[in-house]
C-alpha positions, 0 to 999 in steps of 0.5 A: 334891509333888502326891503328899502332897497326895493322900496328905493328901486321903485321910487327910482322907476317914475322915469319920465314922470322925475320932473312932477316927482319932485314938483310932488316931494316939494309939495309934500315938504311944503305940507309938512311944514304947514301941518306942523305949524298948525300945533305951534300956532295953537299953542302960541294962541292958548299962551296968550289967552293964558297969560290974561292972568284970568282978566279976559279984558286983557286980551285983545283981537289985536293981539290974535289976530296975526296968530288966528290968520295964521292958523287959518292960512296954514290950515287952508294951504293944507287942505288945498295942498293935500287935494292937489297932491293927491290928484296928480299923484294918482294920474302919475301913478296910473300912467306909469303903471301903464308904462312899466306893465309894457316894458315888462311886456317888452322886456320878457317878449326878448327873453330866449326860449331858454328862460321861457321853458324854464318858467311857467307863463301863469306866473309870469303874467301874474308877476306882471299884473302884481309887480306893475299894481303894486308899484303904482301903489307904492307910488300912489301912496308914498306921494299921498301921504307917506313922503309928508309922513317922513318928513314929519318923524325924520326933519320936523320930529327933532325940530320939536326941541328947539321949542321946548328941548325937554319935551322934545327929547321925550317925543324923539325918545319915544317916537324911536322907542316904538319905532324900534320895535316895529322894525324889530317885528319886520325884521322876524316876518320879511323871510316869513313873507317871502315863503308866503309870496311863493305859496300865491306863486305856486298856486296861480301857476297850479291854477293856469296849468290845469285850466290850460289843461282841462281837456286832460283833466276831465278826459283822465278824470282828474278834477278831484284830484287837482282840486285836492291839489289846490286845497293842498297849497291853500292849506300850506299857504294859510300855515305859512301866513298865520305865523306872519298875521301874529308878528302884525298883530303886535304891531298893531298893538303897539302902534296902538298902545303908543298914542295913548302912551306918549299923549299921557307922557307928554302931559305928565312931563309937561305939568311937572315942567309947568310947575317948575316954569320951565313950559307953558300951558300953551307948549303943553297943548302944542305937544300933545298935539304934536303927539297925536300928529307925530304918533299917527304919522309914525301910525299910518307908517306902520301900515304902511310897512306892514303892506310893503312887506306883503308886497316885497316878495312880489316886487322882488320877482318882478324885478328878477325878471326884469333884470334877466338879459336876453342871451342873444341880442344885437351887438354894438356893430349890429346892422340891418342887413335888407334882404338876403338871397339865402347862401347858409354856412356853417363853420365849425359850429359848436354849442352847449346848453350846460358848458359840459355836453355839447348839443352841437360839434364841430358842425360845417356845412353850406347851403346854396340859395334856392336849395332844399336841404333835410336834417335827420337823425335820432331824437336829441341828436342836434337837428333842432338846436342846429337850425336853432343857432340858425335863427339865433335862439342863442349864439354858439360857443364856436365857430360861426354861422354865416348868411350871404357871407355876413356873420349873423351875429353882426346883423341885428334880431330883427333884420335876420328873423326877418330873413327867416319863416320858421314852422314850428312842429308845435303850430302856436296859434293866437287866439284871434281870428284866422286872419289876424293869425295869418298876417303876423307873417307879413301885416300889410299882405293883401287880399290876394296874397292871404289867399295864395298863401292858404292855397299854397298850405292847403288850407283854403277848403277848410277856411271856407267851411269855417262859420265866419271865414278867416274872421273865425276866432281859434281860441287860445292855441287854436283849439277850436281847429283840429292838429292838421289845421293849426298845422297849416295855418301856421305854413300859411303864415310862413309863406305869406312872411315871404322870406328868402329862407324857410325852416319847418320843423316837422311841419308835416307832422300833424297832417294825414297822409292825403293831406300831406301828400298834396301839400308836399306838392304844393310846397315844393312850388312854394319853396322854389328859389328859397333856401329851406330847411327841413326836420323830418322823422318820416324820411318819405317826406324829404326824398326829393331834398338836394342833399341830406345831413344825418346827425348823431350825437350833434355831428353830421355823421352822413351827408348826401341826397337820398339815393346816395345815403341809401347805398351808402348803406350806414347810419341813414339806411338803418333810419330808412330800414325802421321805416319803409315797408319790405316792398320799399326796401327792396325797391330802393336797394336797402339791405335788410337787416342783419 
């Protein structure tokens, strides 16, 4: 079933903890066997008190001793055993829970945009948290228990028939009969579970959402209506999980059922073996405690099972993350590259996101170091996905981009991006203090190099006035500021990164006019002698650009500076005709519209 080979992959995940696994299996086949000679060792005793034929002085400490010793032996060695398994099996799980929380961390961090759009991250962080948990609780309990528990009902349950095969066949007949019937029941409830699991899923997700949303939620007084949401997915979830707790129900009661039925099996069949000298009264009491052992084992299995099979569906999703690859990473001859002066070409550059329509085609163009160049065009015209290719969001379908004459593709991620500051128009503040936000462009910036950076931004009067300066926390995405001062927070942390190419996204989008006006300035001083990119929808704000690429449809249609589009009087001069006032119109030549 898929359930094993989940439950296989995890056991496969103990990475560097192998060598304290197999220290660990060891032990718990050493326990195994000592558990399973305690029965033995007691039945010999019990055949030799028995075989006194009443006469008790015929019994002698010399003849038990060795037994009695034993057992004694055997019954420490399992206690002290039990004690050091357990101890280093919770240290290694929790360690590797640790690890492998970060190595998902790491590993969706490298993730593209792609899949992060498509997915929500509450559930992500949920897969995380409940994968990471319930693998270390896989691990904790297979090294327990579970490992000598397997041992006991797959090795040592045959081995039973070597001392009394009779008894043994009825041990192994009914060991596999319950055994059946609980895989049965797990059979009819692993697709049953997974529909759970979705329902848990979708109700985190729902939750993460509104409580990442609640300032719309209580502006659009829609409190009621999410709750009623909730209380939706908790009622289907419920119906989803009842028919599930009956199939475990059975479960239960067989596994019940089957101690008291194989202990009765057991001493039937013995007596009636007694009476015909084919067993003793001690091999009688052996296997009835091998019974009560072998059934609590096959017990203690069952929950387990019942457990694993909750835990599956979340471990399924765990893994489908991890196993997701990146659409964009290093390449084998990936090197780094140091630093760039900023000489962009693009050639022949064609991308889909589908395989159907192309979001870019056929696009070349090059950009000196040092220029300011401004893409254009209506919305979903390919000016995003274009500057996107830039910093390798993901690779093209053809042609290539090229920096200082290098293919970026055989430069790695890091030494590119490191190349790159990019504004976002969204500015996607962490919730940490303004500092903290600050230096993710450059760690190890000074004093000086901060306050430039926010001066350049026109950021510096609003930090002063905020309570604890730059160690004022944001909240999460910044809320505590307003739009225009998460806007030039995240300018700061461009410029501060220092790079020989800067990309702004309609970075100016959120600030008001005044704002805007003086930071267009200050930003014309801070891009000199960088290579910078420029998406903008308000066309004033680029009217001092080098050159201009007006895109339709992912082409460049038009390219050229302001006044050279303008009088071209195309695609560009309609943009500007939507734009500008009457008076700017006439100013720079415009024709009206027709």
């Amino acid at each position: 079933m898929a359930i094993l080979r989940i439950y296989f992959r995890v056991l496969g995940m103990l990475g560097a903890e192998k060598r304290l696994a197999i220290l660990l299996i060891g032990a718990n086949l050493a326990l195994a066997v000592a558990q399973f000679a305690e029965p033995v060792l007691f039945g010999r005793i019990i055949d030799a008190l028995t075989g006194s034929a009443g006469d008790p002085s015929k019994v002698t400490w010399s003849q038990l001793g060795n037994l009695i010793w034993l057992w004694i032996g055997f019954g420490l060695f399992t206690i002290a055993a039990a004690v050091l398994v357990a101890l280093h099996a919770d240290r290694l799980s929790h360690r590797r829970r640790l690890v492998v929380m970060a190595e998902f961390f790491e590993h969706v961090l490298h993730l593209p945009l792609g899949f992060h759009t498509g997915v929500h991250s509450g559930r992500l962080l949920k897969t995380m948290l409940d994968g990471s948990s319930g693998m270390s609780s896989v691990w904790l309990s297979f090294f327990r228990e579970h490992c000598a528990s397997f041992v006991s009902l797959f090795v040592l349950l045959p081995a039973t028939m070597f001392l009394n095969w009779r008894l043994g066949a009825l041990l192994v007949v009914l060991v596999f009969v319950f055994g059946a019937i609980t895989t049965y029941v797990f059979h009819h409830t692993e697709s049953l579970q997974g529909e759970v699991e979705t329902f848990h899923t979708d109700l985190a997700e729902r939750a993460s959402d509104a409580l990442g949303n609640i300032a719309i939620i209580q502006s659009f007084t829609r409190v009621e209506a999410e709750a009623v949401s909730m209380r939706r997915i908790s009622d289907a979830l419920l119906k989803a999980q009842m028919p599930v707790l009956s199939w475990w129900a059975i479960a239960a009661v067989a596994t019940r059922a089957s101690a008291t039925l194989t202990i009765l099996a057991v001493f039937l069949l013995g007596t009636w073996l007694f009476m015909r000298g084919q067993a003793t009264i001690g091999e009688i009491v052996m296997f009835m405690n091998f019974a009560g052992l072998l059934v609590g084992k096959l017990e203690s299995t069952v929950t387990f099972a019942n457990w694993l099979f909750m835990l599956a569906p979340k471990l399924r999703e765990f893994f489908d993350v991890l196993d997701a690859q990146p659409g964009v990473r290093d390449g084998p001859g990936a090197r780094d590259i140091g630093k760039l002066t900023g000489r962009v070409a693009f050639e022949n550059v064609t991308f889909s996101y589908d395989g159907r329509r192309n979001a870019v085609k056929d696009v070349s163009f090059v950009v000196e170091p040092g220029q300011t160049v401004a893409l254009v065009g209506a919305t979903g015209s390919g000016k995003s996905t274009t500057l996107g290719l830039l910093h390798r969001v993901f690779d093209p379908n053809g042609g290539r981009v090229a920096i200082d004459g290098i293919d970026i593709r055989d430069m790695t991620l890091t030494s590119l991006r490191a190349n790159i500051g990019v504004v976002f128009q969204e500015p996607m503040l962490f919730a940490r203090s303004i500092e903290e936000n600050l230096r993710i462009g450059k760690p190890d910036a000074s004093d000086a190099e901060i306050a430039l950076a926010l001066e350049r931004a026109q950021a510096s009067d609003f930090v002063a006035r905020q309570s604890d300066g730059l160690a004022t926390i944001v909240g999460e995405r910044g809320r505590t500021l307003s739009g225009g001062e998460r806007q030039r927070v995240s300018i700061a942390r461009a410029l501060l990164k220092d790079p020989p190419i800067l990309i702004f996204d309609e970075a100016t989008s959120a600030l008001d006019a005044t704002t805007e006006r003086l930071l267009q300035k200050a930003l014309e001083a801070a891009t000199q002698g960088r290579t910078t990119f420029v998406i903008a929808h308000r066309l004033a704000t680029i009217r001092n650009a080098d050159r201009i690429f007006v895109f339709d449809q992912g082409q460049v249609v038009e390219t050229g500076s302001f006044e050279e589009l303008v009088a071209l009087n195309g695609r560009f001069a309609e943009l500007a005709r939507a734009q500008f006032m009457a008076e700017a119109v006439a100013k720079d030549g415009i024709a009206p519209a027709q």
